[in-house]
TORMARKE-832319 format. One record per residue (C-alpha): residue in three letters; residue number from 0; x, y, z. Coordinates in Angstrom, 2 decimals, always signed. Each point is the difference from the previous one (the first is absolute). Last residue first. Example, Ala and Ser with C-alpha at 12.3 -4.5 7.8 and 13.67 -1.06 7.14 Angstrom:
ATOM   res     n        c1        c2        c3
ATOM   SER     1    +13.67     -1.06     +7.14
ATOM   ALA     0     -1.37     -3.44     +0.66
END
This chain:
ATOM   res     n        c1        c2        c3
ATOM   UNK   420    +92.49   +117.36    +90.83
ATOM   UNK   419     -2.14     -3.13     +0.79
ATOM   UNK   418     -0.01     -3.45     +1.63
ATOM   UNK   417     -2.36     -2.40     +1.16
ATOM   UNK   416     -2.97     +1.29     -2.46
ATOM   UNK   415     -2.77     -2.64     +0.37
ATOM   UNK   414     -1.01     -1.98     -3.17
ATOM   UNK   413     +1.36     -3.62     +1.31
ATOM   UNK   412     +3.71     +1.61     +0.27
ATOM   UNK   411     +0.25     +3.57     -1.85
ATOM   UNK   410     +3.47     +1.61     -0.21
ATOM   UNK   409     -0.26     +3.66     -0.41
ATOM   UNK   408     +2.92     +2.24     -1.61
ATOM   UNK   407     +3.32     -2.02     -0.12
ATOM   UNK   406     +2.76     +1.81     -1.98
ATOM   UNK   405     +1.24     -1.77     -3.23
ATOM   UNK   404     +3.39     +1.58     -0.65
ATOM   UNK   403     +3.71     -0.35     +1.00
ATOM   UNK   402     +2.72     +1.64     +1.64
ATOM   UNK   401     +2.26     -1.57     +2.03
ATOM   UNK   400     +1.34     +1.49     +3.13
ATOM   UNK   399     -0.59     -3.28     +2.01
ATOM   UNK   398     -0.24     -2.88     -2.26
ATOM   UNK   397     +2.65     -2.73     +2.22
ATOM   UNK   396     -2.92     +0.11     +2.46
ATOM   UNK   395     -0.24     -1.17     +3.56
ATOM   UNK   394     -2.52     +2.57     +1.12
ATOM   UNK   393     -1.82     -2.89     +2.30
ATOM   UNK   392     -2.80     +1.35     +2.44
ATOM   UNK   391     -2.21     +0.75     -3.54
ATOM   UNK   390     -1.91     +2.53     -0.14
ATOM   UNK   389     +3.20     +1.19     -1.82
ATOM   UNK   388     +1.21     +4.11     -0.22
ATOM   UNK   387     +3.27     -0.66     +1.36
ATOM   UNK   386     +0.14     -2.65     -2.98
ATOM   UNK   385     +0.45     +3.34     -2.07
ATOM   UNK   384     -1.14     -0.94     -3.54
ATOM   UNK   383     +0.02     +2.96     -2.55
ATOM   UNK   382     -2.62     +1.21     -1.21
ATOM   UNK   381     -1.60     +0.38     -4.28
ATOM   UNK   380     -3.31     +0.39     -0.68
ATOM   UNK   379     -1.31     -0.95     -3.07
ATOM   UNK   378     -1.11     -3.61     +0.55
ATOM   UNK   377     -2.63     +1.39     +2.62
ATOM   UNK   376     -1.04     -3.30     +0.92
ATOM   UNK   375     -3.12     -1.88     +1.51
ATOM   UNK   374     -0.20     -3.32     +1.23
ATOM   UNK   373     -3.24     -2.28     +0.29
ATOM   UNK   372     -1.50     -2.76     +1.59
ATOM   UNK   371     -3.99     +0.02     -0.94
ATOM   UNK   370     -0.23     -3.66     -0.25
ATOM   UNK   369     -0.90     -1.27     -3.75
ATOM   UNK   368     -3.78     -0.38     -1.26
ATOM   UNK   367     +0.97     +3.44     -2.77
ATOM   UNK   366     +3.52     -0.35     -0.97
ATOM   UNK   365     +2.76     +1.45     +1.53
ATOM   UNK   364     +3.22     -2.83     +0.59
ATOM   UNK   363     +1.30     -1.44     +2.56
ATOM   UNK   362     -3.02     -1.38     +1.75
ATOM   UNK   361     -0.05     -3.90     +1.29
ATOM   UNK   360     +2.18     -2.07     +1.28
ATOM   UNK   359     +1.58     -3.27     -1.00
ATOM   UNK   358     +3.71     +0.82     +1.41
ATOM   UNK   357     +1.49     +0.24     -3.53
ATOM   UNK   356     -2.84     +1.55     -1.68
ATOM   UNK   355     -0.21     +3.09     +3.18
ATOM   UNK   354     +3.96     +0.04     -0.89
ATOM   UNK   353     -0.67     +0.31     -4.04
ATOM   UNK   352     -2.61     +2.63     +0.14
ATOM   UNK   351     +1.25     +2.56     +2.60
ATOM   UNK   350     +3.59     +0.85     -0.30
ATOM   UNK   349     +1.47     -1.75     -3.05
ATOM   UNK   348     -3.48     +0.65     -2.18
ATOM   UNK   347     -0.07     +3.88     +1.52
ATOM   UNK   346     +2.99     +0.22     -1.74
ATOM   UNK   345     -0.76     -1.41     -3.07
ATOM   UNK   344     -3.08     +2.19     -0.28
ATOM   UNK   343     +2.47     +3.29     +0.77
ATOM   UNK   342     +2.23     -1.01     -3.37
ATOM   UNK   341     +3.34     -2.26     +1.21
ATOM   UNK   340     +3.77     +0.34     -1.31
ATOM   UNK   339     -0.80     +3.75     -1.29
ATOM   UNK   338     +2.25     +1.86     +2.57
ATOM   UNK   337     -2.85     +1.78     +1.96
ATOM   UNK   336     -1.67     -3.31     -0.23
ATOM   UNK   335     +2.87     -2.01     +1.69
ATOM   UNK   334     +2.47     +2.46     +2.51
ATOM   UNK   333     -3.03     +2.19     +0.74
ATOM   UNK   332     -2.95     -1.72     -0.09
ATOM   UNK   331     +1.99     -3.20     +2.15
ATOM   UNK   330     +1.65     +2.83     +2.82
ATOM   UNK   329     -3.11     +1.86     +0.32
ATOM   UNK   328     -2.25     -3.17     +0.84
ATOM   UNK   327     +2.53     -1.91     +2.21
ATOM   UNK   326     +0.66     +3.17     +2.06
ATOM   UNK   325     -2.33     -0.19     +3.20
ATOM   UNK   324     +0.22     -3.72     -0.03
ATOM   UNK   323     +3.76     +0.01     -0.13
ATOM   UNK   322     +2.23     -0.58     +3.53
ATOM   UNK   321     +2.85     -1.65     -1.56
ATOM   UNK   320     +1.46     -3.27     +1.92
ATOM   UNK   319     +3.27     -1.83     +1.58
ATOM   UNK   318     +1.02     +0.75     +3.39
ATOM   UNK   317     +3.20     +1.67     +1.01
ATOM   UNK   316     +3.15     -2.15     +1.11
ATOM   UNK   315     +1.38     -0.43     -3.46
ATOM   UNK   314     +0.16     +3.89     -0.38
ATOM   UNK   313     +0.86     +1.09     +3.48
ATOM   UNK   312     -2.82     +1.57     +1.72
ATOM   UNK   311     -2.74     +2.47     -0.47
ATOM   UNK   310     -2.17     -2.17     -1.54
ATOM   UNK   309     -2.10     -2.25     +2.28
ATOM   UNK   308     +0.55     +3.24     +2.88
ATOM   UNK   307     -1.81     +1.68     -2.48
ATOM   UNK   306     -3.57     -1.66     +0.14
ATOM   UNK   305     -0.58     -2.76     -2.76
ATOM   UNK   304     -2.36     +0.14     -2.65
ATOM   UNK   303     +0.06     -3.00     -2.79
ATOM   UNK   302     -2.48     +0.60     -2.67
ATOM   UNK   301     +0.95     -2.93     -2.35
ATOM   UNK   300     -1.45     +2.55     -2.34
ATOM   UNK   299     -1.72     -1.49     -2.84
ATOM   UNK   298     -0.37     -0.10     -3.92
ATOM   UNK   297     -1.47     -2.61     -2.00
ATOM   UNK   296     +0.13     -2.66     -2.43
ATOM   UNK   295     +3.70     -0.12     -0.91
ATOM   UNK   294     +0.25     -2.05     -3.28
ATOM   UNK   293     -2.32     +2.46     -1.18
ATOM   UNK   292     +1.77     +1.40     -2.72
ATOM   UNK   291     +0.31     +3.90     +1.44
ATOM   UNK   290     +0.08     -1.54     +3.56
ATOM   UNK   289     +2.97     -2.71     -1.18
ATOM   UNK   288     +1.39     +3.22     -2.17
ATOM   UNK   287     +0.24     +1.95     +3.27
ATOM   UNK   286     +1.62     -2.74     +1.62
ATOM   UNK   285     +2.55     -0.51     -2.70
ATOM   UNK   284     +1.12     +3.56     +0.30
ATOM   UNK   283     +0.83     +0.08     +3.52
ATOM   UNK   282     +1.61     -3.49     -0.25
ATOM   UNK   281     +2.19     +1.23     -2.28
ATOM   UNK   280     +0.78     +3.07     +1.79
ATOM   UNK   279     +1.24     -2.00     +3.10
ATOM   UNK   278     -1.77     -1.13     +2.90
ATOM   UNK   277     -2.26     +0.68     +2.82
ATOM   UNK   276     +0.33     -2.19     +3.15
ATOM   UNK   275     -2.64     -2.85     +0.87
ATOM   UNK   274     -0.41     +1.11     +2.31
ATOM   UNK   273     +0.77     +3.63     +0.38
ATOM   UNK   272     +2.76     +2.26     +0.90
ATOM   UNK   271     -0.16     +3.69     -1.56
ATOM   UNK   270     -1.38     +1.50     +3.41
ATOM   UNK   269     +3.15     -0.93     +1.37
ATOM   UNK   268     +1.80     +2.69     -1.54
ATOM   UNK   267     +3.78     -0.90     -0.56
ATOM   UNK   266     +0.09     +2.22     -3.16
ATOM   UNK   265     +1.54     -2.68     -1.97
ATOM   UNK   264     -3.49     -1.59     +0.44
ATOM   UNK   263     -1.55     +1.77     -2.60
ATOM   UNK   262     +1.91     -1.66     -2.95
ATOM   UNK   261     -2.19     -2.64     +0.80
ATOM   UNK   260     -2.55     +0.76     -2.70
ATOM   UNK   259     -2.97     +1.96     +0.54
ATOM   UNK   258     -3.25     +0.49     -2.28
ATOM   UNK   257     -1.71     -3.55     -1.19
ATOM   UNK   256     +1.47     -1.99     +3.45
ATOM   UNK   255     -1.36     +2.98     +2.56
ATOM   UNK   254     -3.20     +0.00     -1.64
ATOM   UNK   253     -1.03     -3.16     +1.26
ATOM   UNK   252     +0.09     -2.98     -1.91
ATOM   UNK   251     -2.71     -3.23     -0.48
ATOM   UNK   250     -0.68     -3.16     -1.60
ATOM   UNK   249     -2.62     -2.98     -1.35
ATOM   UNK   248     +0.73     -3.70     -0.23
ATOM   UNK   247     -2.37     -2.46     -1.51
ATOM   UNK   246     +2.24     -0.85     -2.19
ATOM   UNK   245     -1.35     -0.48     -4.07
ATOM   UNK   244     +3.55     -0.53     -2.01
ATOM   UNK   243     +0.72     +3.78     -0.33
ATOM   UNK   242     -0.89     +1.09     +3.50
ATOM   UNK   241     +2.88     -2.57     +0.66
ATOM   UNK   240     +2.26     +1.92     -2.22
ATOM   UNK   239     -1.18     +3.46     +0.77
ATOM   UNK   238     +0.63     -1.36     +4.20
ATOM   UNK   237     +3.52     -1.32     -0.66
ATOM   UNK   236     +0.77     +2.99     -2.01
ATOM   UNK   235     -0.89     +2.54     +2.47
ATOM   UNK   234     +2.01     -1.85     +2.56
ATOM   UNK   233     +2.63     +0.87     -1.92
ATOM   UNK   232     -0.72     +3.79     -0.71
ATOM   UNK   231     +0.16     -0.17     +4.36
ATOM   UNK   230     -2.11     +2.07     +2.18
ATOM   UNK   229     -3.50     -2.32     +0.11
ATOM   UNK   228     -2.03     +1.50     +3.53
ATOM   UNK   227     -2.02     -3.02     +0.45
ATOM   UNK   226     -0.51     -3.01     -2.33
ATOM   UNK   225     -3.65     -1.64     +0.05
ATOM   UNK   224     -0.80     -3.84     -0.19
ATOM   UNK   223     -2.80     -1.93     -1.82
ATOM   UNK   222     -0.35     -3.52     +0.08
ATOM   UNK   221     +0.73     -2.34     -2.71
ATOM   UNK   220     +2.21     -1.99     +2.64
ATOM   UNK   219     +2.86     -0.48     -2.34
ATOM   UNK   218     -0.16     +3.34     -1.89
ATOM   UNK   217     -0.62     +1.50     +3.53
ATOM   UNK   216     +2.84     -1.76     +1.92
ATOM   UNK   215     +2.06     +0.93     -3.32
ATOM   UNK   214     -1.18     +4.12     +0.37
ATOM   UNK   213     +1.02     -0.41     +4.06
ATOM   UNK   212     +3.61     -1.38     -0.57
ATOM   UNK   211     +0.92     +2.41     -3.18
ATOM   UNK   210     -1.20     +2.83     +2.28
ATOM   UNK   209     +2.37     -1.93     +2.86
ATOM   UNK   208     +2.76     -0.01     -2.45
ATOM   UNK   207     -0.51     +3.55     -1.31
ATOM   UNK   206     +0.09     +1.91     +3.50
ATOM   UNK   205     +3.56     -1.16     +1.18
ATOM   UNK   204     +1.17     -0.27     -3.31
ATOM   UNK   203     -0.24     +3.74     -0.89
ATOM   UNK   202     +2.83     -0.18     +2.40
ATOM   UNK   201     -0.09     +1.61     +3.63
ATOM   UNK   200     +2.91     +2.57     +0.95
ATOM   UNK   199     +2.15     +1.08     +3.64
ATOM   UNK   198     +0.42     +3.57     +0.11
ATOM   UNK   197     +3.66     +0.54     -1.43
ATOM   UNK   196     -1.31     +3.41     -1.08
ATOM   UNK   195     +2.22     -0.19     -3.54
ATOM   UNK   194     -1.05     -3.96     +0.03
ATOM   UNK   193     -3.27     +0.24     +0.88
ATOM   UNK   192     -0.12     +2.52     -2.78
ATOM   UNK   191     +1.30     -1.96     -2.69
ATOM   UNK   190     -2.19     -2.88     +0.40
ATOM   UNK   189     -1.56     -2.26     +2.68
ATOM   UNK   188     -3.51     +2.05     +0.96
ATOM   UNK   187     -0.31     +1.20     +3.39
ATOM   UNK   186     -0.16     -1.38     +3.49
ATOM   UNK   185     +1.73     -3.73     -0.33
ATOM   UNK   184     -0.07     -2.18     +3.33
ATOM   UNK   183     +0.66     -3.15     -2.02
ATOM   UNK   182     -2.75     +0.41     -2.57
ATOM   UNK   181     +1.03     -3.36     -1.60
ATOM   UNK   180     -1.73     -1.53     +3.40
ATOM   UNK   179     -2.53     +2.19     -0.45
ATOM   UNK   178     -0.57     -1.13     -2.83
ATOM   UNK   177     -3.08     +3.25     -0.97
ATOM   UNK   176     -3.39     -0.37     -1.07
ATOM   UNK   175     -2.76     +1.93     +1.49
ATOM   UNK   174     -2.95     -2.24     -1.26
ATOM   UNK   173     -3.69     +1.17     +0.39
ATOM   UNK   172     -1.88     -3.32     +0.23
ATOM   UNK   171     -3.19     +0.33     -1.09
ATOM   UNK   170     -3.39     -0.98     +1.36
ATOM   UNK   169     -2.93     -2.01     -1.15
ATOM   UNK   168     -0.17     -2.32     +2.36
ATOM   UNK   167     +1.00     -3.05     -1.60
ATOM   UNK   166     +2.44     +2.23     -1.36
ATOM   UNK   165     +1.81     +0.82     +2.68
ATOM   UNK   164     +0.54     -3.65     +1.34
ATOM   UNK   163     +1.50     -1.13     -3.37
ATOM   UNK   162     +2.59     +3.28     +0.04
ATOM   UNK   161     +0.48     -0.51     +3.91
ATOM   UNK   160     +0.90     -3.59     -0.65
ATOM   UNK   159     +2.45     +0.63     -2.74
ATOM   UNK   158     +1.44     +2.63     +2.24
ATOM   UNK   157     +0.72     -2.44     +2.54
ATOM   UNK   156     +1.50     -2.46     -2.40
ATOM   UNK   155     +2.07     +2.43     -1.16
ATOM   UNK   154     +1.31     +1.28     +3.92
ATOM   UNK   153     +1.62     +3.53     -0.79
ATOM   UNK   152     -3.40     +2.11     +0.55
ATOM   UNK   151     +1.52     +3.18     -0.85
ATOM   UNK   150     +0.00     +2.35     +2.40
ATOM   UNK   149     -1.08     +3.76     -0.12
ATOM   UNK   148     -3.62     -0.95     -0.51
ATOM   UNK   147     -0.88     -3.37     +1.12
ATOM   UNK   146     -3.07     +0.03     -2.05
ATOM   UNK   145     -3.58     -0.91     -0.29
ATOM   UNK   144     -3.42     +1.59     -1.74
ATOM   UNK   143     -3.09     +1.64     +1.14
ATOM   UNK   142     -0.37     -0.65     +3.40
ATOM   UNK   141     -3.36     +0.65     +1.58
ATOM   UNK   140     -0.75     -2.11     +2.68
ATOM   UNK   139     -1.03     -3.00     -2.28
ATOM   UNK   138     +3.48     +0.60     -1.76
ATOM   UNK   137     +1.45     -0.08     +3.27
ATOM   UNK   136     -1.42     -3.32     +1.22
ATOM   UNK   135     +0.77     -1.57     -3.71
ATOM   UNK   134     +3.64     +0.83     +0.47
ATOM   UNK   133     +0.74     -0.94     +3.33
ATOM   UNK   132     +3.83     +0.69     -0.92
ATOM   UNK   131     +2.30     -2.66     -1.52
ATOM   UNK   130     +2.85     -1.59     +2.17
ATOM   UNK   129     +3.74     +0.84     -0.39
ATOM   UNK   128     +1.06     +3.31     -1.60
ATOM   UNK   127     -0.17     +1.98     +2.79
ATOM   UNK   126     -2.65     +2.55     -0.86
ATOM   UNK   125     -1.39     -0.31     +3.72
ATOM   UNK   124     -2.20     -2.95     -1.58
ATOM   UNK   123     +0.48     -0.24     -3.38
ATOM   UNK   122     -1.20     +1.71     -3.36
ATOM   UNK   121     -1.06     +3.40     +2.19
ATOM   UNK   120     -3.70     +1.33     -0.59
ATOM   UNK   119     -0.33     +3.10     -1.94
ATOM   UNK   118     -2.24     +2.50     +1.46
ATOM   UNK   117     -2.80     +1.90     -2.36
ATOM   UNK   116     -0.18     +3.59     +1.64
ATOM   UNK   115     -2.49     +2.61     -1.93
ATOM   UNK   114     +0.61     +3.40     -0.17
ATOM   UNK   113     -1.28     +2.40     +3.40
ATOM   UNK   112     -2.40     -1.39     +2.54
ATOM   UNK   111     +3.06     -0.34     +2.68
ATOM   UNK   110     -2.76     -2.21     +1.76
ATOM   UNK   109     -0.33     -2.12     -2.96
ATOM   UNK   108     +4.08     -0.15     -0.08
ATOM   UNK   107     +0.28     -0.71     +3.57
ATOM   UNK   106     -2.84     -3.14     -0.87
ATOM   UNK   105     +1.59     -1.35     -2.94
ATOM   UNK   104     +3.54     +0.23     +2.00
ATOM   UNK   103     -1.26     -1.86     +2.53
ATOM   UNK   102     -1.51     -2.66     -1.59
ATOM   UNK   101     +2.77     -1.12     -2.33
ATOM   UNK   100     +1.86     -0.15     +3.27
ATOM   UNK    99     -2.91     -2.44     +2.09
ATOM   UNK    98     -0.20     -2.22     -3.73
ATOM   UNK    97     +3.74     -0.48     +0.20
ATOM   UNK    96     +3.88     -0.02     -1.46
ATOM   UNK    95     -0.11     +3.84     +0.61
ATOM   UNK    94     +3.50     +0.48     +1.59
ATOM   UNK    93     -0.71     +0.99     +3.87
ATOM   UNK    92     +1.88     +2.18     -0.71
ATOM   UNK    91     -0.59     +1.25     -3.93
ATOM   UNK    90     +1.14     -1.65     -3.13
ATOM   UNK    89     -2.88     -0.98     -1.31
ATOM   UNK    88     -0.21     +2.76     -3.08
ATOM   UNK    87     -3.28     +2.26     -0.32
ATOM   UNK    86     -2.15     +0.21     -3.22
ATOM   UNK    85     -1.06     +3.37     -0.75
ATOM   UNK    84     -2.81     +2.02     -1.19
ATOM   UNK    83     -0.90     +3.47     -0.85
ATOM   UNK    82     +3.25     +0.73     -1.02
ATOM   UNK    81     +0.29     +4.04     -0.93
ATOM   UNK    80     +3.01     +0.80     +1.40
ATOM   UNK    79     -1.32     +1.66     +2.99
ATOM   UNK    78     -2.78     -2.53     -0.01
ATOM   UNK    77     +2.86     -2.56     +1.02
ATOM   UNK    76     +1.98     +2.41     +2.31
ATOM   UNK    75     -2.77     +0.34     +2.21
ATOM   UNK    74     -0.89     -3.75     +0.24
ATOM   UNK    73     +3.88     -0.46     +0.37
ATOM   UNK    72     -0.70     +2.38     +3.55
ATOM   UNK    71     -2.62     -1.77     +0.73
ATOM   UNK    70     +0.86     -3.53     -0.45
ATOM   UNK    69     +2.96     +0.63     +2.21
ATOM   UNK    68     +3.97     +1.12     -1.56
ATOM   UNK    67     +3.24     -0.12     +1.44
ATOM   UNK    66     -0.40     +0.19     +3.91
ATOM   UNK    65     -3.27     -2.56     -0.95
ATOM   UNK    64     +2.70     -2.57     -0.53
ATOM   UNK    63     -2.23     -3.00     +2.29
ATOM   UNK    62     -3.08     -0.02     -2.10
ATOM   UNK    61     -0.55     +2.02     -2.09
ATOM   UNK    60     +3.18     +0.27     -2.07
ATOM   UNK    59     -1.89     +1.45     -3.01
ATOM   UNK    58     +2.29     -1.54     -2.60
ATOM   UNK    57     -1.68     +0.17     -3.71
ATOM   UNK    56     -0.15     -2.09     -2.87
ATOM   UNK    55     -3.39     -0.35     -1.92
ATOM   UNK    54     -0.27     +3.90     -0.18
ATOM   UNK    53     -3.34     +0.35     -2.16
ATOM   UNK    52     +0.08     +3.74     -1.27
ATOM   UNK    51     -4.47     +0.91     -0.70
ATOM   UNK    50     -0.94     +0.28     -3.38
ATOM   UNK    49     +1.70     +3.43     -1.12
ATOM   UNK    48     -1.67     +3.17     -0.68
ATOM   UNK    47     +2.13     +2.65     -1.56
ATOM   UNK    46     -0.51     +4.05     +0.85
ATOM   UNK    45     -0.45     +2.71     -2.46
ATOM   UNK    44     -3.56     +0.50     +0.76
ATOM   UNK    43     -0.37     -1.77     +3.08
ATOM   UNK    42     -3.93     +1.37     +1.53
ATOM   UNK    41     -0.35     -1.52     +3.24
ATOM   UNK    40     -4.19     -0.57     +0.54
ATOM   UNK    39     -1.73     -1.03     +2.72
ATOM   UNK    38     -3.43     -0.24     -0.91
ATOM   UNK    37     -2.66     +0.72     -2.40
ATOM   UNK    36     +0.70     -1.62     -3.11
ATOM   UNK    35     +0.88     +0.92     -3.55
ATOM   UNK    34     +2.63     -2.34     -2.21
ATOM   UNK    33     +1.33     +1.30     -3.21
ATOM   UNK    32     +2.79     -2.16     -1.88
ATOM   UNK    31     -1.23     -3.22     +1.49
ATOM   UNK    30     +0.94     -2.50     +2.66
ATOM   UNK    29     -2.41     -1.68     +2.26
ATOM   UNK    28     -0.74     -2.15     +3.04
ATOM   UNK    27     +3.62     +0.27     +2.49
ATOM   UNK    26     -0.94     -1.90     +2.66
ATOM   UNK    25     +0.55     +1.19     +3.53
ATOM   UNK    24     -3.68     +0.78     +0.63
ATOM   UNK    23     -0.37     +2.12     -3.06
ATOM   UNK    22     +3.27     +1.30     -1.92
ATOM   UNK    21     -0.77     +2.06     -3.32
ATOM   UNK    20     +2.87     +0.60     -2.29
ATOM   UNK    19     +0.55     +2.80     -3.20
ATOM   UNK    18     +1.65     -0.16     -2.74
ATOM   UNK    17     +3.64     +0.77     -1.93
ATOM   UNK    16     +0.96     -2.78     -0.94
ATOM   UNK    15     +3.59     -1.96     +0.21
ATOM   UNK    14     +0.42     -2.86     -1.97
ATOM   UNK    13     +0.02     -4.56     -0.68
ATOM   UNK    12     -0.71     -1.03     +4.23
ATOM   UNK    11     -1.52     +3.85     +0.74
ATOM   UNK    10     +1.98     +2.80     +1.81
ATOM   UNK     9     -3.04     +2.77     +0.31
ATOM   UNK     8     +0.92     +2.92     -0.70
ATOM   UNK     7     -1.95     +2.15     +2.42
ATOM   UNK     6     -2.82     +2.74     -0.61
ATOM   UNK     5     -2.60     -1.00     +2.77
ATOM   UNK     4     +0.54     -2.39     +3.08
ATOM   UNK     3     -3.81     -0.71     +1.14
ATOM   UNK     2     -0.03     -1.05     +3.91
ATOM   UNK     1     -2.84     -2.15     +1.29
ATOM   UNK     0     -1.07     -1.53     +3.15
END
């Protein structure tokens, strides 16, 4: 099994280089500026080889939601947008608090045979809040880190415990924070436009206390701990700062937070409401800086399909969540290396090194020994993203009609082509 990619640049850790790859038996075992062998053979002059996207926060909704999205279908969508592998949120029905659901969706995904599925097991049982999960039973079944995703776990002492518990096996918790108890049924950001829409707000505060919360737990426990989805310039600070004085804490941001600001929600769409919501311009900018500085370790999706009947209803009534794995790529080369705030090996850092170092897996980068997961671009060609167009059973997208750059051309998962143009 081998398949020679000739003529690419090649997006290294320190450059891009132009060279050639070889791939044998899933592996990629050399890179050099002329390779010759007889075998399959995709010649990307032009084109730009990326290490492999690593999603580490995506919804599939299998099982129980599979009317908004299966493994299959967000299997599709994945090597659409180039991720070869993903990590899949716990927030399914039955929630995945166990070894039998971190077994099922290992094994749909194996038989889906398309980018690789790593489930996230849920903090506590049914994602209540209240007792901690099974966790050493899931992590034996395949789990490869914890969270409650969409709820905060309010309980301290209960977090504390899942922090301590986590790493004894080696695991993570991923931590959406949010009060929701200072979250009082707000849909958007608090600020001038809640006010001019009179849709009901949520303050920075919400989202910064319980970051402050987690990062102190992990100062105090000197254990690590990882932020999801960061919107706020605040919350920014609180994680610099305690990256400053040695936390173990590490932290994400979808595109969404680095490109839109809630002046999109005074069109009433409710493809613009997301949890937590996106803000104002100064939170825009700061979250681009946080990737640019690395405060901010990586970027994401929070891939959150829903079918229309989710969305087609009255703003605070409609479900929060951005359908994204077929865009993530386009939208972060064009709105943060096209504008000179990351260069292309910085980017592949935030999307494929730094989440496979978070989680403790291999790959991520293309060196000769490392897995043969890989994502090709045409970085040239410009489209414009019609969600009527996604693989994807959810086309909730606030991006529709945008145009951006960074088309997908093959997306290679264990040396096998899963997806090509």
């Amino acid at each position: 099994m081998k398949l020679l990619l000739k003529n690419g640049n090649l997006v290294l850790k320190d450059c891009v280089k132009k060279a050639d790859l070889l791939i044998e038996n899933g592996i990629i075992t050399k890179i050099a500026e002329s390779i010759e062998e007889n075998c399959k053979t995709l010649d990307l002059n032009g084109m730009h080889v990326f290490p492999g996207i690593t999603d580490m926060h995506v919804h599939l909704r299998e099982p129980g939601y599979e009317g908004k999205e299966d493994i299959e279908s967000g299997c599709r969508a994945a090597v659409a947008g180039g991720v070869t592998r993903l990590c899949c949120m716990p927030n399914t029905d039955p929630v995945c608090d166990n070894a039998v659901v971190v077994s099922y969706v290992k094994r749909r995904a194996e038989e889906v045979n398309l980018c690789k599925v790593l489930p996230i097991g849920a903090i506590t049982k049914g994602e209540n809040g209240e007792s901690l999960s099974d966790i050493g039973k899931m992590k034996s079944a395949g789990a490869v880190a914890l969270s409650d995703d969409g709820k905060s776990v309010m309980n301290s002492q209960i977090m504390r415990l899942a922090m301590e518990y986590a790493n004894d096996f080696g695991l993570k918790c991923l931590c959406h924070c949010e009060d929701k108890n200072l979250v009082d049924g707000g849909v958007v950001n608090e600020g001038y436009n809640s006010t001019l829409t009179g849709l009901k707000g949520s303050l920075r505060a919400a989202e910064d206390i319980m970051i402050a919360r987690d990062i102190a737990l992990s100062e105090s426990l000197n254990v690590p701990v990882h932020i999801c989805h960061v919107s706020t310039y605040s919350g920014i600070k609180i994680i610099r700062s305690a990256k400053a004085r040695g936390v173990k804490v590490t932290a994400e941001t979808c595109p969404h937070y680095f490109i839109l600001t809630d002046d999109i929600i005074t069109t009433y769409d409710t493809n613009t409401k997301v949890n937590p919501p996106v803000r104002e311009e100064i939170d825009r900018k700061a979250v681009a800086q946080a990737l640019k500085d690395g405060t901010l370790d990586c970027i994401v999706t929070d891939h959150a399909p829903h079918s229309l009947k989710d969305k087609q209803v009255e703003y605070n009534s409609a479900a929060f969540g951005i359908s994204g794995i077929e865009t993530s790529f386009a939208l972060s080369y064009t709105y943060l290396v096209r504008t000179g705030i990351l260069t292309l090996s910085r980017l592949a850092e935030r999307m494929c090194a730094a989440p496979a170092r978070i989680l403790g897996l291999e790959g991520g980068e293309l060196k000769e020994g490392a897995p043969a997961d890989i994502s090709v671009f045409d970085l040239s060609e410009k489209f414009v993203i019609d969600s009527n167009k996604f693989l994807s059973k959810g086309k909730n997208t606030p991006f529709n009609g945008f145009e951006v750059y960074g088309k997908t051309v093959y997306t290679i998962v264990d040396g096998k082509l899963k997806y090509g143009v």
